[in-house]
N, C-alpha and C positions, 0 to 999 in steps of 0.2 A: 460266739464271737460277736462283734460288732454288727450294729447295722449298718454303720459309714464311721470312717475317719476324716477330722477336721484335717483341711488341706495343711494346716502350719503344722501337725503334728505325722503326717504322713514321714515315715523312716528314723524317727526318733523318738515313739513309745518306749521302746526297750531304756532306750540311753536315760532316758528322763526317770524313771522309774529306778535303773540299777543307780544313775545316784543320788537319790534322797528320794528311798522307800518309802519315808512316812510324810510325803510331802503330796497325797492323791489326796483327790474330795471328790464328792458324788452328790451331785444335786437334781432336783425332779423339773420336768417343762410340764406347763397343764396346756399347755399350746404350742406348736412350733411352726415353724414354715416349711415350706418345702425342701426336702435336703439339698436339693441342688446349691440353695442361699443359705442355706444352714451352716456347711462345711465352710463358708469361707468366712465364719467367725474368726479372729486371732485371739480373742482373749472374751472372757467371760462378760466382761462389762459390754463392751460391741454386742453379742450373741444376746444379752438380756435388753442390748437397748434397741435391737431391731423389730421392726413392726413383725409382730405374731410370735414372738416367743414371750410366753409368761411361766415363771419360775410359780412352784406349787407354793401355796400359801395355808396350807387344809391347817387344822388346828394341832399342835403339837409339831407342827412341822419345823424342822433345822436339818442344812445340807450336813454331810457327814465330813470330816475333815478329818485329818492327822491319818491316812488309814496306809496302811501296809500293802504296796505290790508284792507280788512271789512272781517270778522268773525262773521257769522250766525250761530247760535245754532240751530239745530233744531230738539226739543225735541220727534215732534209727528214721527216723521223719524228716530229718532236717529242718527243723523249724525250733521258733522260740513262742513260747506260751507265757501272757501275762496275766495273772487271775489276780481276784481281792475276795476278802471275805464276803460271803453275804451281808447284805446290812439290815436290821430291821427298824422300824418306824411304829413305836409303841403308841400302842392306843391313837391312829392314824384318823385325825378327821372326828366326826362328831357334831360339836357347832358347826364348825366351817370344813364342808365336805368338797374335795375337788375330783376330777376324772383327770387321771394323768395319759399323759401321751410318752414321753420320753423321760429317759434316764442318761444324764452326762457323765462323762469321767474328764478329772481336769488335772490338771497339773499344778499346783503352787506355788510357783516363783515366788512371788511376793506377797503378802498379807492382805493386798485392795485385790478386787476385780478383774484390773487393768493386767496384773500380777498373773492370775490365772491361767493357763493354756489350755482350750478343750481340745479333748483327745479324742475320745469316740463318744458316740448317741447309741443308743440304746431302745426297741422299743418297749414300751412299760405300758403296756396296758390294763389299769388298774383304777376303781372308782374306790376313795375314801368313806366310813360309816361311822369309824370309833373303832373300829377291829386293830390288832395289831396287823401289821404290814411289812412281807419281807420280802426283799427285793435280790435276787440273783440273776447278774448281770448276763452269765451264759456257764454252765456245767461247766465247759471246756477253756472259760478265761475269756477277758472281756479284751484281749486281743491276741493277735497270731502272726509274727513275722516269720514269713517260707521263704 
């Protein structure tokens, strides 16, 4: 699951995700701040223009966009599970190697930045060489409404 959820998305994961599946992205921090200032990003643009969060730049690097939630019911647990596929980051780094810290899940409203809702952070810890690079947000779904 998660390592925090952003406070604007706290009880509306699910809702956002059942409708428009293909409206998640996932992008890398090679820096963050503290979550406590983290979570109270609203949108992607804010969250990238706060002091200490810097978006991965490694070589071949592009956040992942268009990607498909899935929404598990599950009734014997009572809870709802939201997973994404894995993503991978081919031939990650190289010339320009970075050490990541976090991994975002956003939301797409709209096409800019501003547009974006972060959902949850992620930790990712991972230094870039050239290898490929895959990233699985959690076995069990990279969130959990009980």
């Amino acid at each position: 699951m998660s390592d925090g959820v952003f406070n604007i998305a706290k009880g509306s994961v699910v809702e956002k995700i059942r409708d428009a599946s293909t409206n998640v992205l996932l992008l890398l921090l090679k820096a963050n701040e503290a979550e406590t200032a983290l979570v109270d990003h609203d949108n992607v643009s804010v969250l990238l223009g706060a002091a200490g969060n810097t978006e991965a730049d490694f070589t071949n690097y592009a956040r992942k966009t268009g990607l498909t939630g899935t929404i598990t019911v599950d009734d014997s647990n009572d809870r709802v599970d939201v997973d994404l596929p894995d993503q991978a980051f081919i031939s990650a780094g190289g010339a320009l190697n970075n050490t990541l810290t976090k991994a975002v899940v956003a939301y797409e409203e709209s096409a800019t930045d501003t547009g974006r809702v972060p959902l949850t952070h992620h930790d990712f810890a991972a230094t870039t060489d050239g290898s490929d690079l895959t990233l699985q947000v959690n076995a069990a779904g990279f969130y959990r409404a009980a």
